[in-house]
Backbone as a printed PyTorch tensor [residue, N CA C, xyz], in Angstrom:
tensor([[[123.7610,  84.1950,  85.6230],
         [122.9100,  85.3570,  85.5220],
         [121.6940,  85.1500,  86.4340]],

        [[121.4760,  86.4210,  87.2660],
         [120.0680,  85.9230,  88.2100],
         [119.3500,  86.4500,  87.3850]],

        [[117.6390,  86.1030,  88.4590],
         [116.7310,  85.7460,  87.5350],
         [116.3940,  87.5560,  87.4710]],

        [[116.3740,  88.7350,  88.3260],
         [117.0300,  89.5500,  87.8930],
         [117.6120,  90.2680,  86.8090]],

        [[118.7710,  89.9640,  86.7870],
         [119.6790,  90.3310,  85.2280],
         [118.8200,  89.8340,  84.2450]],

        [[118.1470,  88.7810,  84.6990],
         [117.7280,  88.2930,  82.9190],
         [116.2530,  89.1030,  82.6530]],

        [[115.5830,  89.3900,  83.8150],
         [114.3130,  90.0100,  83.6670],
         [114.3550,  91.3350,  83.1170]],

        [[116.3060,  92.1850,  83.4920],
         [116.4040,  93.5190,  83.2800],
         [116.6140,  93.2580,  81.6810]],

        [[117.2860,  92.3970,  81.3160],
         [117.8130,  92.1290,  80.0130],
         [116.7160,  92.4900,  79.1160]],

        [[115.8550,  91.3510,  79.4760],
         [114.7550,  90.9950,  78.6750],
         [113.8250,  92.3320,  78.7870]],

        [[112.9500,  93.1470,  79.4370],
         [112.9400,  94.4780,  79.3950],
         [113.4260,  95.4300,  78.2640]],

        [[114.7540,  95.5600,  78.7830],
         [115.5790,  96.3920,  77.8230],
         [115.7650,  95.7830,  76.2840]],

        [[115.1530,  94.7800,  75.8370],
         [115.5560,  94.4620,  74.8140],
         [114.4120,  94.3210,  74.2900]],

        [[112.9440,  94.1970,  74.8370],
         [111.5220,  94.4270,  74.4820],
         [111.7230,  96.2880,  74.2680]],

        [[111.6620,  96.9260,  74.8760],
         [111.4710,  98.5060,  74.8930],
         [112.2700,  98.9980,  73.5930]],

        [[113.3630,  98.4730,  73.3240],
         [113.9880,  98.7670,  72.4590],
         [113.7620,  98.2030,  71.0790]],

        [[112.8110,  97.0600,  71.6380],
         [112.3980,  96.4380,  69.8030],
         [111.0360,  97.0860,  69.2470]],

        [[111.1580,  98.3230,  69.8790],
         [109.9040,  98.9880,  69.1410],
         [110.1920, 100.4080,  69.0210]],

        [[109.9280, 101.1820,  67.9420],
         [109.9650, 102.7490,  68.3650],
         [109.2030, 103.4000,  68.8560]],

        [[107.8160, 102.9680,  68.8770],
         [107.2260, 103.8280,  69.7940],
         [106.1780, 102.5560,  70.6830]],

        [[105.7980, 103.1200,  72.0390],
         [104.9670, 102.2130,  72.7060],
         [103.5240, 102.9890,  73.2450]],

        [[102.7610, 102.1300,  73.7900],
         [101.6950, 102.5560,  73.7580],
         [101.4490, 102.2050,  75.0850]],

        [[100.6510, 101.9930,  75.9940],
         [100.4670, 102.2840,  77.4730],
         [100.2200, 100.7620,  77.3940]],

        [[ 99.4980, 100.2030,  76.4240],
         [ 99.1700,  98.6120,  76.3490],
         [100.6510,  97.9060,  75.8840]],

        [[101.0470,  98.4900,  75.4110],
         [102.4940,  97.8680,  74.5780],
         [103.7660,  97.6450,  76.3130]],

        [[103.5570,  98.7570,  76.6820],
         [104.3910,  98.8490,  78.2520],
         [104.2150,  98.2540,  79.1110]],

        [[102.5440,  97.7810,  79.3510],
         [102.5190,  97.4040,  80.6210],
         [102.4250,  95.8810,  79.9770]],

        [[102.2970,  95.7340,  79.1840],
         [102.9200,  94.1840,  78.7540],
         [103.7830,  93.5930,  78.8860]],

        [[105.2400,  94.2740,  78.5330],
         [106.5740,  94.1570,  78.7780],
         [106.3810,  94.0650,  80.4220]],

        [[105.9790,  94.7920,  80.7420],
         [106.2170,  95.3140,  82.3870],
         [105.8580,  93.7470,  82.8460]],

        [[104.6900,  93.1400,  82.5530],
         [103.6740,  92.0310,  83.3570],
         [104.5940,  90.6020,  82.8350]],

        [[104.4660,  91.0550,  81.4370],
         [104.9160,  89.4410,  80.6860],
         [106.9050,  89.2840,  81.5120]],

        [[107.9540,  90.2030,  81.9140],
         [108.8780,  90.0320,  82.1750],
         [108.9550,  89.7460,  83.8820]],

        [[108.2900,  90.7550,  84.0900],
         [108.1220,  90.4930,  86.1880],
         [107.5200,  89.3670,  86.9060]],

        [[106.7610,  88.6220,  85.4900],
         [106.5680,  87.2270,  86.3550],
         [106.8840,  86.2540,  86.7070]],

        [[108.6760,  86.7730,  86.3860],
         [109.1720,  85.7950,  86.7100],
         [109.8960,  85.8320,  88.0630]],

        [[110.1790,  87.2710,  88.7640],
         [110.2230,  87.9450,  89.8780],
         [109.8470,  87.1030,  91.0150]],

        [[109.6760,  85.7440,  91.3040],
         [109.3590,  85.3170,  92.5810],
         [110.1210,  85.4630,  94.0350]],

        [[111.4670,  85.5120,  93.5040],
         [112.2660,  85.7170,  94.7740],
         [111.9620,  87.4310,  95.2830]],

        [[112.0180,  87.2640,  96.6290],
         [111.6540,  88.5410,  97.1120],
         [113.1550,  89.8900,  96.6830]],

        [[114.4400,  89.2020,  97.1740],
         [115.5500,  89.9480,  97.4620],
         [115.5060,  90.1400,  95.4180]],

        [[114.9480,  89.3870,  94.7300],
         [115.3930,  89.9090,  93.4030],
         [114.3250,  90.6530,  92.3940]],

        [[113.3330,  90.8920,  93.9230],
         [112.1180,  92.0240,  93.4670],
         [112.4280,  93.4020,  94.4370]],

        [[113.4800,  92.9330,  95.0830],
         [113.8180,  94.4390,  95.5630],
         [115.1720,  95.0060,  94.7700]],

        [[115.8300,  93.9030,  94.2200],
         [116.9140,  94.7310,  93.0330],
         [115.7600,  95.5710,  91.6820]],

        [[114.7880,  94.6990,  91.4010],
         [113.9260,  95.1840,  90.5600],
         [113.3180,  96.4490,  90.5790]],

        [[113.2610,  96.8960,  91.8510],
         [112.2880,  98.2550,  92.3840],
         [113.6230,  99.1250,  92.5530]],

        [[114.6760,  98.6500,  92.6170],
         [115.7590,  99.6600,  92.6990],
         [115.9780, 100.2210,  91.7410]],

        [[116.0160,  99.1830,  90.6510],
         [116.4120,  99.5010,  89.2550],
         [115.4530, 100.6720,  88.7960]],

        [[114.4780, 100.3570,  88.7360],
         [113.3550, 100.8910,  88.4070],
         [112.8690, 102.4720,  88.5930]],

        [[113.0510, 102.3750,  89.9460],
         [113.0320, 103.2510,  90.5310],
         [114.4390, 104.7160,  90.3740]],

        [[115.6530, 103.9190,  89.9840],
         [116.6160, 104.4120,  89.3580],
         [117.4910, 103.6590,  88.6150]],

        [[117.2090, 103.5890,  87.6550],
         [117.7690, 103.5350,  86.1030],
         [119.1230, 103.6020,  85.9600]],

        [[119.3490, 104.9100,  86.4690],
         [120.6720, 105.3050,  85.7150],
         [121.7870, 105.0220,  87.2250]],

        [[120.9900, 104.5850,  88.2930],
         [122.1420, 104.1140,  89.2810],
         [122.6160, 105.6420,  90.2110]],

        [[121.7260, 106.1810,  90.1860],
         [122.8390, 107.5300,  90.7610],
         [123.2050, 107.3240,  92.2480]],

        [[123.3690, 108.1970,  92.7670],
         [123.9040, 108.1420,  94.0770],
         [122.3840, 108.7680,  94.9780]],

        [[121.5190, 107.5010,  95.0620],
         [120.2360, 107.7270,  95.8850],
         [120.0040, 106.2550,  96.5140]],

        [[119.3360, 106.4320,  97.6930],
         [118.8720, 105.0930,  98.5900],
         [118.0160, 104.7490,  97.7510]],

        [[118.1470, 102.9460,  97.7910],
         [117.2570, 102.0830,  97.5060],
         [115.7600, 102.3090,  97.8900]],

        [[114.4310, 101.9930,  97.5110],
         [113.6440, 101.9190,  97.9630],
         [113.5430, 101.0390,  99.5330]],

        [[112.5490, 101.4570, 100.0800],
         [112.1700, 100.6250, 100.9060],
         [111.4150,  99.2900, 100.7900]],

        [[111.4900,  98.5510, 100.5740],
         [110.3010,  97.1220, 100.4570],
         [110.2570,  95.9290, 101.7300]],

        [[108.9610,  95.8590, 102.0790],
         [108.6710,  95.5480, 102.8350],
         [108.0550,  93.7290, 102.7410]],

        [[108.6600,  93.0940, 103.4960],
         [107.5150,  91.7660, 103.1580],
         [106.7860,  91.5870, 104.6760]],

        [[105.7640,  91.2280, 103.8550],
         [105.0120,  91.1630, 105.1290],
         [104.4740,  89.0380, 105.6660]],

        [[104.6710,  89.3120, 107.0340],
         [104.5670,  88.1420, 107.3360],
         [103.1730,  87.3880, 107.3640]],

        [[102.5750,  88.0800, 108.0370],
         [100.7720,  88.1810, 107.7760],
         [100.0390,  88.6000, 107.2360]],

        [[ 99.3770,  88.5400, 106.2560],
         [ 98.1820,  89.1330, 105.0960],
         [ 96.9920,  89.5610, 105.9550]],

        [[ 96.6360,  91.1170, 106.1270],
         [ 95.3470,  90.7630, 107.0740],
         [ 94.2510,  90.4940, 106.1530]],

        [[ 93.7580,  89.4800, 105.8720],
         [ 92.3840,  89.0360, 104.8650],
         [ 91.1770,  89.9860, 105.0700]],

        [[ 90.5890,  90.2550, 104.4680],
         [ 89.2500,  91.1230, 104.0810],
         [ 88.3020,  90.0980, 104.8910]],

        [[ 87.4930,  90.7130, 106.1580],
         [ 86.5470,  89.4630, 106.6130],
         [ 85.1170,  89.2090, 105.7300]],

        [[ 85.6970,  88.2930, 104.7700],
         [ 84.2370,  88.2270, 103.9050],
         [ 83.9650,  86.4290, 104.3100]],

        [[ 82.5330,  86.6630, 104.2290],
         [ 81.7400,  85.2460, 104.5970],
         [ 82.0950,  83.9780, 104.1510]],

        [[ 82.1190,  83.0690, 104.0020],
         [ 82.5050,  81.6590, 103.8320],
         [ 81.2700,  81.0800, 102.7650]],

        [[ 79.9760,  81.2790, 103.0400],
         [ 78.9320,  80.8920, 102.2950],
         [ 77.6140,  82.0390, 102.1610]],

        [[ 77.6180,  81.8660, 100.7710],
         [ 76.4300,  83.2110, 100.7630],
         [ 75.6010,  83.0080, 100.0830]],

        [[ 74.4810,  83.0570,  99.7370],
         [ 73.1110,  82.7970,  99.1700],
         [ 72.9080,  84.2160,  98.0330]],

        [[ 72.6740,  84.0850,  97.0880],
         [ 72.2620,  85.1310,  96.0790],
         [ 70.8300,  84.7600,  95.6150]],

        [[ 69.8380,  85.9780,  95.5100],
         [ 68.7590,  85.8550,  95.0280],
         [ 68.8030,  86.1390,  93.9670]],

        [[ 67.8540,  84.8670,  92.6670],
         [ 68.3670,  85.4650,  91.5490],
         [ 66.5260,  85.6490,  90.9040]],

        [[ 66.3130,  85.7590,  90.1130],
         [ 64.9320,  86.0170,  89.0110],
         [ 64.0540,  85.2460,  89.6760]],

        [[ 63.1750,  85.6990,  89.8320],
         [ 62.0900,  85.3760,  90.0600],
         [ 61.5560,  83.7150,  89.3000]],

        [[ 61.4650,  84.2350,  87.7870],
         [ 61.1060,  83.5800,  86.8770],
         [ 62.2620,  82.1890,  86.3630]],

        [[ 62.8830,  82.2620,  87.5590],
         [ 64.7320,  81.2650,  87.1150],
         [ 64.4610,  79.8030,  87.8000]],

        [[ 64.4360,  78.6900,  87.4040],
         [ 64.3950,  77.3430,  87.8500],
         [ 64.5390,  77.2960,  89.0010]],

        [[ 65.2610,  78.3010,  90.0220],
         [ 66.3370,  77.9040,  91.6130],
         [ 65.3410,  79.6270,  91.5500]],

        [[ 65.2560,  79.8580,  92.8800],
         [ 64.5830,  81.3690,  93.3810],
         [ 66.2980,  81.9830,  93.9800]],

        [[ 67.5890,  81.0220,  94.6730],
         [ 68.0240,  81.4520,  94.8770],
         [ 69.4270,  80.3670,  94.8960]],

        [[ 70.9250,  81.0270,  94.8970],
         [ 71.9760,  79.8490,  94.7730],
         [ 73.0120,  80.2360,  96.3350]],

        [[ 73.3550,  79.1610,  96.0140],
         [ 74.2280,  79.1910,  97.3470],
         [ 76.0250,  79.2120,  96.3350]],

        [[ 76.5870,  80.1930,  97.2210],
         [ 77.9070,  80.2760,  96.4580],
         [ 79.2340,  80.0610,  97.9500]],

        [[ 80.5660,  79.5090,  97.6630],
         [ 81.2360,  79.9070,  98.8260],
         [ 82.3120,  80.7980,  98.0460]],

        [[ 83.1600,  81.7140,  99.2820],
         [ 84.2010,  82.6840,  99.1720],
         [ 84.9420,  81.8190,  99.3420]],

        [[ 85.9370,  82.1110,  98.6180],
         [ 87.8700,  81.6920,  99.6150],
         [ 88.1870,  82.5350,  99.0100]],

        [[ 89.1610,  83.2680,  99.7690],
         [ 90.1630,  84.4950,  99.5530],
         [ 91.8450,  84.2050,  99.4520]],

        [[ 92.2830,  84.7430,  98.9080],
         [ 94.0040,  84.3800,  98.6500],
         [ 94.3720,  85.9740,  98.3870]],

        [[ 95.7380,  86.0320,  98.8700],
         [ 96.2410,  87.0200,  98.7580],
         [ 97.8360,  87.1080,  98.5030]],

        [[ 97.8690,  87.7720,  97.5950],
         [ 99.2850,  87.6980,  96.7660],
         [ 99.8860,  89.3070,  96.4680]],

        [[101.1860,  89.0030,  97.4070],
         [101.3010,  90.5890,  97.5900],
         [100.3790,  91.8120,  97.3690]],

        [[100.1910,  92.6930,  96.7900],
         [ 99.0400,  93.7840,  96.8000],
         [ 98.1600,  93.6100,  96.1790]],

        [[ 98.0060,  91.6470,  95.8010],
         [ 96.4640,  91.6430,  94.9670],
         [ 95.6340,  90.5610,  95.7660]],

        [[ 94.3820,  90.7060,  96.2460],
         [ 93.3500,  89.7740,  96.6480],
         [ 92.7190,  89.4130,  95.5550]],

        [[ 93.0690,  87.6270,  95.8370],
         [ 91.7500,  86.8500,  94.5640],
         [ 90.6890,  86.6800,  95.6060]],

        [[ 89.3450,  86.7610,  94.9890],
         [ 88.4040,  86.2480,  95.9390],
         [ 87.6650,  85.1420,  94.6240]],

        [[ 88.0860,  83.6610,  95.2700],
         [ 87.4480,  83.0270,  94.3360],
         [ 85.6270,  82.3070,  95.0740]],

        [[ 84.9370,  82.5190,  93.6660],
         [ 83.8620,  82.1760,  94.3850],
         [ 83.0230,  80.8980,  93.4390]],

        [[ 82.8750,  80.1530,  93.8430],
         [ 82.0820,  78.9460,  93.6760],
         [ 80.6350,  78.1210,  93.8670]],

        [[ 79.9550,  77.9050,  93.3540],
         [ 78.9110,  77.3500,  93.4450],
         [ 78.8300,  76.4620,  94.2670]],

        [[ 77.9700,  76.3020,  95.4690],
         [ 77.9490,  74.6750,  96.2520],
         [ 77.1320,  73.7370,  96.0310]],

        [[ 77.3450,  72.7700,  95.4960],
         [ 76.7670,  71.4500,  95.0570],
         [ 75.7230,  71.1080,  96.0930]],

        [[ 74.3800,  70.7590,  96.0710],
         [ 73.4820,  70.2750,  96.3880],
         [ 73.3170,  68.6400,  97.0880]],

        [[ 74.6590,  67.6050,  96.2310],
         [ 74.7170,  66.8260,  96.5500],
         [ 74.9990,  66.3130,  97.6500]]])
């Protein structure tokens, strides 16, 4: 069974263990089952499915992978002014950015003095 079949399984057998759902109840199922979706070719059976259910006689979606992420040009090191009245007048923080299909993390960190 691919990882696929088991994600559709598992889906269909969450949706059905409830009678009614709630927009929080759905997109749970939706998040807690698709993360397991890493392979690309078995996130485009996923969007097929999805996209049609019942299988009719319609083209697959299109899905695209992309080879290059164009990154958001945000700064490397940035200074925030904070309270007046605050131990530090101001902190130094750095960006790193990651990008994971249609979501940007921008993680940001404090820089040590040391």
């Amino acid at each position: 069974m691919t990882t696929f079949e088991r994600v559709k399984r598992n889906i269909l057998k969450d949706m059905n263990g409830s009678i009614t759902h709630t927009a929080a109840s759905w997109a749970n199922i939706m998040l807690t089952n698709n993360a397991r979706l890493t392979d690309v070719e078995e996130q485009k059976k996923f969007w097929a499915w999805i996209q049609n259910p019942e299988d009719d006689e319609r083209p697959d979606p299109i899905c695209e992978t992309f080879a290059k992420h164009t990154l958001v040009d945000i700064p490397k090191i940035i200074t925030v002014q904070t309270d007046v009245d605050d131990e530090k007048s101001s902190v130094t923080l750095k960006q790193e950015c990651f990008v994971n299909g249609l979501t940007t993390y921008i993680k940001v960190t404090p820089v040590s003095l040391d």
